[in-house]
VEXKERO-249472 format. One record per residue: x, y, z of N, C-alpha, C in turn; residue number from 0; residue in three letters. Coordinates in nm, 2 decimals. Last residue first. Example, Ala and Ser with C-alpha at 12.3 -4.5 7.8 and 13.67 -1.06 7.14 Angstrom:
<recs>
     nxx     nyy     nzz    caxx    cayy    cazz     cxx     cyy     czz    k    r
    1.28   -0.22    0.71    1.37   -0.11    0.71    1.29    0.00    0.79    1  SER
    1.32   -0.57    0.78    1.23   -0.45    0.78    1.32   -0.33    0.78    0  ALA
</recs>
This chain:
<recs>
     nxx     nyy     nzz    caxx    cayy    cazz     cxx     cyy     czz    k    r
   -9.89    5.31  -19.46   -9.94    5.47  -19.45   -9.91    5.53  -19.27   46  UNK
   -9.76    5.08  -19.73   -9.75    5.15  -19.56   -9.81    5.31  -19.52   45  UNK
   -9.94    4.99  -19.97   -9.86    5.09  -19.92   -9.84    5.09  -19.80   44  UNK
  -10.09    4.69  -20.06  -10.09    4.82  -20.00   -9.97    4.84  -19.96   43  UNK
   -9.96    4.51  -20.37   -9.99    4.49  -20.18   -9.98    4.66  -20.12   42  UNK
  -10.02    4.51  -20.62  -10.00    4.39  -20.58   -9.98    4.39  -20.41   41  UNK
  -10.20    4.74  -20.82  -10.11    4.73  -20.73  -10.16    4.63  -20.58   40  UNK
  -10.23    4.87  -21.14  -10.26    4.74  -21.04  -10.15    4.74  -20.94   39  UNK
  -10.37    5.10  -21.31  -10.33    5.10  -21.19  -10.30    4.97  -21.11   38  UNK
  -10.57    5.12  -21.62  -10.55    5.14  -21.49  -10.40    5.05  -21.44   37  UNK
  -10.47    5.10  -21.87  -10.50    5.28  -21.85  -10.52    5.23  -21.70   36  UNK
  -10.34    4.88  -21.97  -10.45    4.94  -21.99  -10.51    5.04  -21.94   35  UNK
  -10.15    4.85  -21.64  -10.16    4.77  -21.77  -10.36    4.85  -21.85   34  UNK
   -9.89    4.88  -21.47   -9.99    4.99  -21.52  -10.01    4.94  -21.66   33  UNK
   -9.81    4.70  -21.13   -9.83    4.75  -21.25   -9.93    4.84  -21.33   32  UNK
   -9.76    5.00  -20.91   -9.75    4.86  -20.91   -9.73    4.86  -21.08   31  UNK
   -9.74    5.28  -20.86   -9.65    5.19  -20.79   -9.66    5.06  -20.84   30  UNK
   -9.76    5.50  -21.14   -9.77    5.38  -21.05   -9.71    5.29  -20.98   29  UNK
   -9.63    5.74  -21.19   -9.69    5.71  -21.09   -9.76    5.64  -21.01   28  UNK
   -9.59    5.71  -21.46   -9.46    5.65  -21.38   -9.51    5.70  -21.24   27  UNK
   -9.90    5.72  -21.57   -9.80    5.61  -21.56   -9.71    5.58  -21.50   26  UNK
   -9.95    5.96  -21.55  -10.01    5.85  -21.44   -9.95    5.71  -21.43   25  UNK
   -9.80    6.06  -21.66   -9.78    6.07  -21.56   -9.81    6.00  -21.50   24  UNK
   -9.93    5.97  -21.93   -9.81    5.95  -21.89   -9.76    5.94  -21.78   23  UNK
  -10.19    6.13  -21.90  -10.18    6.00  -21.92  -10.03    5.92  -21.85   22  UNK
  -10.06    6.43  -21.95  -10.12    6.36  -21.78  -10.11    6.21  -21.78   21  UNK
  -10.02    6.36  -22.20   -9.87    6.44  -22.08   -9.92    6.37  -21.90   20  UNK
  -10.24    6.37  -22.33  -10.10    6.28  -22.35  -10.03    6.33  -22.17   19  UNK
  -10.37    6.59  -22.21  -10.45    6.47  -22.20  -10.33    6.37  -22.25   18  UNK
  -10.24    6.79  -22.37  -10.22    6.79  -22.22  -10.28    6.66  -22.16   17  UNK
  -10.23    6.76  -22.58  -10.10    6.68  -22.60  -10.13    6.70  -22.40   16  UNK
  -10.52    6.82  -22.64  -10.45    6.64  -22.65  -10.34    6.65  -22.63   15  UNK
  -10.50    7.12  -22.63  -10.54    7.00  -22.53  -10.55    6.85  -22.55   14  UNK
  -10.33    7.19  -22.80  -10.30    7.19  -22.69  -10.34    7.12  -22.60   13  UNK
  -10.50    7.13  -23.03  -10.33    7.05  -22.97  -10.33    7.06  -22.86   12  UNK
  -10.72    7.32  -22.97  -10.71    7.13  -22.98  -10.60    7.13  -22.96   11  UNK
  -10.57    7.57  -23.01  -10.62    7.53  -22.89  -10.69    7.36  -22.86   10  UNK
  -10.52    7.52  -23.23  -10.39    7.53  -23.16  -10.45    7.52  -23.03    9  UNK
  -10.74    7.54  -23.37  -10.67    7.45  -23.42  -10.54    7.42  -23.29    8  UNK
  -10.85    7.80  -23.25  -10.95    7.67  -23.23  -10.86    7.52  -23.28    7  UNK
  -10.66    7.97  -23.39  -10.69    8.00  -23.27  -10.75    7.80  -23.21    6  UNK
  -10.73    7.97  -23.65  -10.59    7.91  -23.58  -10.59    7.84  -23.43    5  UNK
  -10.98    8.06  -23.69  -10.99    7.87  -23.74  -10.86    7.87  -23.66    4  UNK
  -10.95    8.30  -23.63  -11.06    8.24  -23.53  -11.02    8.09  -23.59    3  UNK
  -10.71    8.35  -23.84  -10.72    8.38  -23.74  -10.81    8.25  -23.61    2  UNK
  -10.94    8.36  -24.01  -10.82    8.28  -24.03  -10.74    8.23  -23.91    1  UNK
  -11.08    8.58  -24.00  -11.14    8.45  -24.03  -11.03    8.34  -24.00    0  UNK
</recs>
């Protein structure tokens, strides 16, 4: 019983801290600024 409640407790962490960790990334993956969960960027990239 105990068990099945750990299992389901550690498997939440795990997945908010993966939903933390990505968030973050997206962060020092913006080239411009990163205000409010999106992305602003002030003049296209050269491709």
């Amino acid at each position: 019983m105990f068990g099945l409640l750990r299992l389901v407790l550690f498997t939440g962490l795990a997945f908010v801290a993966g939903v933390l960790f990505e968030r973050s990334d997206q962060r020092n993956e913006c080239p411009g600024t990163y205000r409010a969960g999106i992305c602003y960027v002030t003049e296209l990239p050269d491709v």
